[in-house]
C-alpha positions in Angstrom: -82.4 -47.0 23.2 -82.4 -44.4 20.5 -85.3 -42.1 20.4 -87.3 -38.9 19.5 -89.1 -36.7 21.8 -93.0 -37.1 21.2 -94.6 -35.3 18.5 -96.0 -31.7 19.8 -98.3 -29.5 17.7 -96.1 -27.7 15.2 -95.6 -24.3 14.1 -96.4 -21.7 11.3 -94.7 -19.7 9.3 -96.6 -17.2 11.1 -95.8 -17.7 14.4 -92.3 -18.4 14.0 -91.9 -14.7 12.5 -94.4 -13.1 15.3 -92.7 -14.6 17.9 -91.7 -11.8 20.0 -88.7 -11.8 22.7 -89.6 -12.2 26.8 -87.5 -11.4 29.8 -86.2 -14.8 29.7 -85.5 -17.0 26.8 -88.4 -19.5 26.1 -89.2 -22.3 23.8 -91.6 -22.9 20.7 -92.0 -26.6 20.0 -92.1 -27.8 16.7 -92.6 -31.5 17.6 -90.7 -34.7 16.7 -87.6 -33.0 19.4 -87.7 -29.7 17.0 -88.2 -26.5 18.7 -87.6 -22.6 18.3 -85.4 -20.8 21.3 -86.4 -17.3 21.6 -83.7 -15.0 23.6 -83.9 -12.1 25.0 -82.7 -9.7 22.7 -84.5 -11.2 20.1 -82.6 -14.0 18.4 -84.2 -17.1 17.3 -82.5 -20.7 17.3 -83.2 -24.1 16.3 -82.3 -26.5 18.0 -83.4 -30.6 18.2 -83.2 -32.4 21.3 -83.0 -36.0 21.0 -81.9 -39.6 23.0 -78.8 -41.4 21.7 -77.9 -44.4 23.8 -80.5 -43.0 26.3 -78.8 -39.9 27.0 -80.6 -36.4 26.4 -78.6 -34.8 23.4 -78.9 -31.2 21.7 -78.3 -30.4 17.6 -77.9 -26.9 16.7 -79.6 -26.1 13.1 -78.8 -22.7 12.8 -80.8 -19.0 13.5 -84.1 -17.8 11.6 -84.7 -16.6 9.2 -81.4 -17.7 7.8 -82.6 -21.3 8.2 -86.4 -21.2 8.1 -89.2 -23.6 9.0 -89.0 -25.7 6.0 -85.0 -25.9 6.5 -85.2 -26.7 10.4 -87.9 -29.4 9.4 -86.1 -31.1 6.7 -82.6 -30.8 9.1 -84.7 -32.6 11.6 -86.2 -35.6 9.3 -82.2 -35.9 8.5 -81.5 -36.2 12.2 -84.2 -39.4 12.3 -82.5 -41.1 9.1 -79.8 -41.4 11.0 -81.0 -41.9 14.4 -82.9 -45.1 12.6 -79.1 -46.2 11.7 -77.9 -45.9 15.0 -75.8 -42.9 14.1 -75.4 -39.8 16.6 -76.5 -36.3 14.2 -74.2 -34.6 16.4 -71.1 -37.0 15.6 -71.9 -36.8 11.7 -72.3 -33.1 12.1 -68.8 -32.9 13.3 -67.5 -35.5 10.9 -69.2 -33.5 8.2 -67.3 -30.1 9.4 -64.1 -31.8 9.6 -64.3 -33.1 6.2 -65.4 -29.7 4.8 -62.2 -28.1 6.2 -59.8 -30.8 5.2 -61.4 -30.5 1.6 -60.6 -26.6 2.0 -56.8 -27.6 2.8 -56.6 -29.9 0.3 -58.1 -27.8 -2.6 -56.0 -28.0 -6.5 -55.6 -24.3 -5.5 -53.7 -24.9 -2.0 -52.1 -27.6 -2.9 -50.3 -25.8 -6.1 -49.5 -22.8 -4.0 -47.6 -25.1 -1.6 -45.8 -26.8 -4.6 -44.9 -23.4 -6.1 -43.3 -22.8 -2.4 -41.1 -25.5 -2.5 -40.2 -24.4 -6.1 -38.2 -21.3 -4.5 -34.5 -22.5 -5.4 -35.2 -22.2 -8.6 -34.8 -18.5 -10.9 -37.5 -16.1 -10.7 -38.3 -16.1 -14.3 -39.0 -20.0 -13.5 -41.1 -19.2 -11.0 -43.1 -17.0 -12.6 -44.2 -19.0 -15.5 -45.0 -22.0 -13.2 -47.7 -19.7 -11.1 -48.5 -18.1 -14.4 -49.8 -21.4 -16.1 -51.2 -22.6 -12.7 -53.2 -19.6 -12.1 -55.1 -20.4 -15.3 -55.9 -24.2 -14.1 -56.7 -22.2 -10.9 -59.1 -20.2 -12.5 -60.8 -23.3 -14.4 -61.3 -25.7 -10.9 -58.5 -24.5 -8.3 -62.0 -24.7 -5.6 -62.5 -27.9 -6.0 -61.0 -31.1 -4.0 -58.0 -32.1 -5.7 -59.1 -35.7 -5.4 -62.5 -34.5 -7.0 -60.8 -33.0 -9.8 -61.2 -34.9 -13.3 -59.4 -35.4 -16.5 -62.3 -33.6 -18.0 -62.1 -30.2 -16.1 -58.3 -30.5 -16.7 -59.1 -30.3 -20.5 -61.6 -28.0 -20.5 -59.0 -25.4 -19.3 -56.2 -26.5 -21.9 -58.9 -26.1 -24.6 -60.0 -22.4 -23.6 -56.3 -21.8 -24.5 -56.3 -24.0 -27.8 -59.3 -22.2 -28.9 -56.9 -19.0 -28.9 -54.7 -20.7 -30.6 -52.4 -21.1 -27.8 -51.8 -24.3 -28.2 -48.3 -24.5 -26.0 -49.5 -22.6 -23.5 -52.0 -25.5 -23.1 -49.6 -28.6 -23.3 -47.8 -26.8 -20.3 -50.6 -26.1 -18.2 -51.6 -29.5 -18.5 -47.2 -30.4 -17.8 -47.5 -28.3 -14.9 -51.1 -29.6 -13.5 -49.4 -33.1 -13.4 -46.7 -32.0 -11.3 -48.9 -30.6 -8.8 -51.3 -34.1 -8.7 -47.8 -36.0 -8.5 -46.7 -33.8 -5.5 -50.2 -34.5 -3.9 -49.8 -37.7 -4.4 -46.4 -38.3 -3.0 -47.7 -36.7 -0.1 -50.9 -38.5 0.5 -53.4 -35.5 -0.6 -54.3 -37.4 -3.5 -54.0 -41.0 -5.3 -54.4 -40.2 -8.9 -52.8 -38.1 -11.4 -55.9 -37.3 -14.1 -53.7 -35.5 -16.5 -52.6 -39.4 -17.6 -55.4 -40.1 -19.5 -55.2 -36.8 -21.5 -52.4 -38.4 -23.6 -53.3 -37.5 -27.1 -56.3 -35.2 -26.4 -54.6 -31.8 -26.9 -54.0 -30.5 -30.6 -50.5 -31.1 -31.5 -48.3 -28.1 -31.0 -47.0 -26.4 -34.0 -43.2 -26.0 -33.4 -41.5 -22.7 -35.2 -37.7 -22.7 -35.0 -36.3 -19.7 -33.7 -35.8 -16.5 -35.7 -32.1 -16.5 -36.6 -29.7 -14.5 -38.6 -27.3 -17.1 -40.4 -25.7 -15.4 -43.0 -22.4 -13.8 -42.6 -23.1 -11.0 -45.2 -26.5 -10.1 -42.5 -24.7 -10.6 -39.3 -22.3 -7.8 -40.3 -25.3 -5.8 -41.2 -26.8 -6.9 -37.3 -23.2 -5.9 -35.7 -23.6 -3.1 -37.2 -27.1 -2.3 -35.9 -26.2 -3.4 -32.5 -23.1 -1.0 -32.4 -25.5 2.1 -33.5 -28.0 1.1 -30.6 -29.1 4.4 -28.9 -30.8 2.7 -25.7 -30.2 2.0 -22.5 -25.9 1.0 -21.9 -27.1 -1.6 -19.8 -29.2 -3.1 -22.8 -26.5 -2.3 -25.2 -23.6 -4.3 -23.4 -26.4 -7.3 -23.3 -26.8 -6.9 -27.2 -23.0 -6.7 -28.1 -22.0 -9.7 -25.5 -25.0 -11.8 -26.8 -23.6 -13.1 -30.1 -19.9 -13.7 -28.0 -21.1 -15.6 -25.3 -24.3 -17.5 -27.3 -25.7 -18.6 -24.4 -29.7 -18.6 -24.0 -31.1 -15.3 -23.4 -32.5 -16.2 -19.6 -29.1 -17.2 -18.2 -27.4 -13.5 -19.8 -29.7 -11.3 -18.4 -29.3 -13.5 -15.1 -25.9 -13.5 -15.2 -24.4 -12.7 -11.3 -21.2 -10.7 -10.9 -20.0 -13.5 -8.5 -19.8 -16.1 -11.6 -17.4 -14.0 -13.1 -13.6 -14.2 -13.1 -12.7 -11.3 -15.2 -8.6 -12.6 -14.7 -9.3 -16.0 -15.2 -11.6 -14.9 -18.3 -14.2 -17.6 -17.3 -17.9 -17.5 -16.7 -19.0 -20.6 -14.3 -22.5 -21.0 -13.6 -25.6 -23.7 -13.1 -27.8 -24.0 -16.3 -31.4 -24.7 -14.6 -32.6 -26.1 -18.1 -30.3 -28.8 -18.2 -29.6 -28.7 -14.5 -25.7 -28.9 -15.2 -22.6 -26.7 -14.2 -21.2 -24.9 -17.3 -18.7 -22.7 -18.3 -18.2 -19.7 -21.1 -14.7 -19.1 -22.0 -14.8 -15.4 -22.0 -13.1 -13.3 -25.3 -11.1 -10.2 -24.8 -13.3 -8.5 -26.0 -16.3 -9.6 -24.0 -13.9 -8.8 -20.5 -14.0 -5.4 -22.2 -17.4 -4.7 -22.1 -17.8 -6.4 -18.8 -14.7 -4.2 -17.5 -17.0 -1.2 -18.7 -20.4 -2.6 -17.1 -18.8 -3.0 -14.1 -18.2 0.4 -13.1 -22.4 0.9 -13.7 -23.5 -2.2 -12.4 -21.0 -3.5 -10.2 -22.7 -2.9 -6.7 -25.6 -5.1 -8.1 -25.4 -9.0 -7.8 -26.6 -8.1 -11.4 -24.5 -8.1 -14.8 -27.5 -6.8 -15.9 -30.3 -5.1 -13.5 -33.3 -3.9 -14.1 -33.7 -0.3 -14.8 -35.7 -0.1 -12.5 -34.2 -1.8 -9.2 -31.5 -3.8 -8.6 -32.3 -6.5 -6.8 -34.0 -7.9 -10.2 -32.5 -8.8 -13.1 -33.4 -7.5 -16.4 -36.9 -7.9 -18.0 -37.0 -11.1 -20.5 -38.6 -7.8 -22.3 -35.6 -6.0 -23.3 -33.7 -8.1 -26.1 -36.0 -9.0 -28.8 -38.1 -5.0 -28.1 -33.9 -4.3 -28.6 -33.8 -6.1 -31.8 -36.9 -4.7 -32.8 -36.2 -1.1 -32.2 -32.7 -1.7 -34.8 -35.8 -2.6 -37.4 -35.2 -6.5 -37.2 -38.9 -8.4 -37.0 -39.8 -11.2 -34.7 -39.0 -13.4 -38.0 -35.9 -12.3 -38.6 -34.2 -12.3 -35.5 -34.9 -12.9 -31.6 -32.5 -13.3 -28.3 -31.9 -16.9 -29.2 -31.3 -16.4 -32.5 -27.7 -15.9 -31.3 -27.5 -19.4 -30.8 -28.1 -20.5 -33.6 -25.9 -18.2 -35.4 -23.0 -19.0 -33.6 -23.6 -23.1 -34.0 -24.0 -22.7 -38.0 -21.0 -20.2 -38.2 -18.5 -22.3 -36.2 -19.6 -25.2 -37.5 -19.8 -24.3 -41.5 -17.7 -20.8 -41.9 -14.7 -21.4 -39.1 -14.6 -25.4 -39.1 -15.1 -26.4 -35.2 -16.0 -29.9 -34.1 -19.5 -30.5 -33.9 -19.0 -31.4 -30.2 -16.5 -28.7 -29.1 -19.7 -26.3 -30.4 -22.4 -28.0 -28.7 -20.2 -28.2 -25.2 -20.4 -24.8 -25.7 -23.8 -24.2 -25.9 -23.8 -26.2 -22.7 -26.2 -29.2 -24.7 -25.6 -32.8 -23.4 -22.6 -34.2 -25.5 -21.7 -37.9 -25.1 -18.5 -39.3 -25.6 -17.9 -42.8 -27.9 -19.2 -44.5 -24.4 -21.8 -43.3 -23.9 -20.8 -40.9 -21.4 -21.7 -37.5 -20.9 -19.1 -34.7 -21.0 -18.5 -33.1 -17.8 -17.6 -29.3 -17.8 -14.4 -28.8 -18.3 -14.3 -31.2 -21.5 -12.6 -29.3 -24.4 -12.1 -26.1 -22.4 -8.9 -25.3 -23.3 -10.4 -25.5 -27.1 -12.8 -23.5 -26.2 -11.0 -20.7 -24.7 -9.1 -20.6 -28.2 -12.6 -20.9 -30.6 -14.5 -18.0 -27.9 -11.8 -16.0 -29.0 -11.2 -17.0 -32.8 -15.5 -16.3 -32.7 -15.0 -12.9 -31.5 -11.9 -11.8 -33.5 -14.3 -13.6 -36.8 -17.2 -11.1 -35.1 -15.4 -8.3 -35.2 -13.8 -9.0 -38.9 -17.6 -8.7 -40.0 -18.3 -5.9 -38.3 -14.9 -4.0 -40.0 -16.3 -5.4 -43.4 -12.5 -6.9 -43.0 -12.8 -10.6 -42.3 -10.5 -13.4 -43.4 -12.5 -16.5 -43.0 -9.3 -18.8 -41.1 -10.6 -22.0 -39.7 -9.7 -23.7 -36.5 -6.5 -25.5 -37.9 -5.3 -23.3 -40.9 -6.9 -20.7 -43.4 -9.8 -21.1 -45.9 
């Protein structure tokens, strides 16, 4: 049997409010099972008692005048909706709570922040730009349920960036939002990925190469520069080994002492981008300048520290401000530029295979087969051409270069 109490005369706004407190707590009925407790000290409490299954229950609506009259009243019709479906209020109160907290677990917001946890093998700097992107999608609908988010909101946030004209910064937000929904889903949080039907609704990204100085005539004049710098020592070791070593401007300034074999003249490491081992036949000249860094920066795990601690590696600030601060513009030449400079010069000036370069730059090279190179393919070459490059380097630097290419002399 599933019933209300009978109906008593309700109450008033009035007498709800005048209600004062006795020496014992005492009730103000409402009707329909609704009724007002008054305590002691003054409190005031809802509360419904009703019959489910023909026992006596009690339902809690909250305190006045947080919940008032109207709200108890319309808390209580609720309570017969579901008494009329054979459904204990109490249970679907607590099912109701329950659900609220496991849609607070299971928010976009907590769910990325557990991804980015599990993203902690990788480099800071990788790190960083994850929960940089994420905190704008965060921003945008991070409160909602993950499985209440929609391809919709996910755009809206990717176009507040495209309206700035930031239209790469958009494409990865919406990258790195569908790494999060695939990571809820793989874990049962979530059983869609709404970032798959955004396929074709972002502007298309503008792609501008990277600022490079290509022309030997202009490289000597950049030497130069770099050999003038009056910075930091730190900074100007980074600027002379840059164009030796070529290797992208996140893996120098992250370069660990431990990597290096200053007697083997070798530089072994794990490229993140291409998630490969790789190694960087080291000149004599670069050992020099390491030999010289070493005595500053040797009790870091740093090549390169930051200025201001060394338990972090230098800014992905201080090249291209470098650059700038020798009066080369952001078109002219940036931290990657070096790359480029070294694949055109050994390519067209000093005559190296195509994929002896490209090994070097630590790019995936296939053999005839099909088959990728592994590390130590061509690395005897490459000892020799790291060496020919900086001996060529320094040639342009002396205004006294003799252009010999790898097997004989121009």
């Amino acid at each position: 049997m599933t019933t209300l109490t009978k109906k008593a005369k309700g109450l008033t706004d009035t007498s709800v409010k005048s209600a004062k407190p006795k020496d014992k707590e005492y009730k103000l009925s409402d009707g329909g099972g609704l009724y007002l407790l008054v305590k002691p000290n003054g409190g005031k409490y809802w509360r419904l008692k009703y019959y489910f299954l023909d026992k006596e229950r009690l339902l809690a609506f909250g305190v006045y005048p947080d919940v008032s009259l109207k709200d108890a009243r319309l808390k209580r019709d609720a309570a017969k909706k579901l008494l009329a479906q054979n459904i204990d209020p109490s249970e679907a109160k607590k099912e109701e709570k329950r659900l609220s907290i496991l849609q607070a677990a299971n928010t976009f917001e907590s769910i990325a922040r557990e991804w980015l946890e599990k993203q902690k093998h990788l480099a800071d700097v990788t790190q960083n730009k994850s929960k940089w992107l994420l905190d704008f999608a965060i921003t945008g609908f991070g409160k909602k349920a993950i499985t209440d988010i929609t391809a919709p909101d996910v755009l809206a946030v990717c176009q507040l960036l495209e309206k700035q004209e930031k239209r790469e910064t958009a494409r990865r937000i919406k990258v790195k939002c569908g790494q999060v929904f695939r990571y809820a889903i793989q874990n049962g949080l979530a059983t869609y990925n709404p970032t798959q039907d955004l396929k074709g609704a972002l502007q298309p990204v503008i792609t501008k190469h990277q600022a490079a100085i290509t022309d030997p005539v202009e490289v000597a004049e950049l030497l130069k520069a770099i050999a003038g710098y009056k910075g930091q020592f730190v900074t100007l070791c980074a600027l002379k080994l840059a164009p030796m070593v070529f290797v992208r401007p996140s893996e120098l300034r992250q370069a660990l002492w431990e990597d290096i074999d200053l007697e083997t003249k070798e530089w072994r490491y794990h490229v993140n981008k291409t998630n490969t081992a790789h190694i960087v036949p080291l000149s004599r000249q670069a050992v020099t300048i390491l030999k010289e860094l070493h005595a500053l920066t040797g009790r870091s795990k740093y090549v390169f520290p930051s200025i201001r601690t060394n338990s972090r590696p230098m800014s992905e600030n201080t090249i291209n401000p470098a650059l700038r601060r020798l009066g080369y513009t952001s078109e002219q030449m940036c931290g990657h530029g070096f790359r480029a400079m070294a694949r055109t010069l050994l390519e067209e000036v000093l005559g190296y295979p195509y994929d002896v370069i490209e090994q070097q730059l630590a790019h995936t090279v296939r053999d005839p087969n099909g088959r990728a190179y592994n590390r130590t393919k061509h690395l005897e070459q490459r000892h020799k051409m790291m060496q020919h490059w900086s001996d060529y380097l320094d040639g342009l630097q002396a205004d006294n270069v003799v252009a010999v290419k790898f097997g004989g002399v121009v």
